[in-house]
C-alpha positions as CSV (number, residue, x, y, z in Angstrom):
1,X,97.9,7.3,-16.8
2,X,95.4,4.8,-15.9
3,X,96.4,1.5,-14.3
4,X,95.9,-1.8,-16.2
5,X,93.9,-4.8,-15.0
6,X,95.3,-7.7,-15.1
7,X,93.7,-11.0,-16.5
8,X,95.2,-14.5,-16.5
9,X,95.7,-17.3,-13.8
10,X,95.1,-14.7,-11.1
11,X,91.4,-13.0,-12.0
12,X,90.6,-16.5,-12.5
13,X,91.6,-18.1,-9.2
14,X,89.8,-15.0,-7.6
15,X,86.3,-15.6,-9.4
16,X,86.7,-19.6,-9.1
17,X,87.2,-19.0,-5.2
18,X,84.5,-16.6,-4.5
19,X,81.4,-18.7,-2.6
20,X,78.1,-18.2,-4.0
21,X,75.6,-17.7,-1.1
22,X,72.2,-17.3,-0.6
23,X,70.0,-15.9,2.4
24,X,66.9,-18.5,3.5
25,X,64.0,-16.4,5.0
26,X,62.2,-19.1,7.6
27,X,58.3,-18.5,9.1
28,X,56.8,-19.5,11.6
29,X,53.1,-18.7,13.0
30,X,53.0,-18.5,17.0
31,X,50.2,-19.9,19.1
32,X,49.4,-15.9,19.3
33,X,48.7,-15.1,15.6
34,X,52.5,-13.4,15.2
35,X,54.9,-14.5,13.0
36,X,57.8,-15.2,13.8
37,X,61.9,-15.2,11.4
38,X,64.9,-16.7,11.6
39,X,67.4,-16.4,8.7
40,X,69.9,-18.3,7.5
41,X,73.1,-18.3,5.3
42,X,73.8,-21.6,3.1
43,X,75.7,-22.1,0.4
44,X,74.0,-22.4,-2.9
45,X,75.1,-26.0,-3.8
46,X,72.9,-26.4,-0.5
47,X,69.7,-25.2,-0.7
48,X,68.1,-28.1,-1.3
49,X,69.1,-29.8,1.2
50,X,68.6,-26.5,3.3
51,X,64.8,-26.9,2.8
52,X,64.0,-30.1,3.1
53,X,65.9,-30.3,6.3
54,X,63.4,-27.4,7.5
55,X,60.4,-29.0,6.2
56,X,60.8,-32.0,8.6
């Protein structure tokens, strides 16, 4: 017999809770012609902010 999911207060706590991230991808161009990365993890509320802050 297959198991039953449960919905209600609990599912919905779970999705509220989860954190929605993204992965920022920084360049860079060395004095040799190479390029180099750096990568970062930020929130998504964040972003933004994220990329201005790398812009400066």
């Amino acid at each position: 017999m297959a198991k039953k999911q449960s919905f209600g207060d609990k599912v919905l706590r779970q999705k509220r809770s989860t954190k929605k991230m993204v992965r920022i991808v920084f360049s860079k161009k060395k004095e040799n012609g190479h390029y180099s990365f750096r990568s970062k993890m930020v929130d998504a509320d964040k972003v933004k902010d994220a990329l201005s802050g790398a812009r400066q």
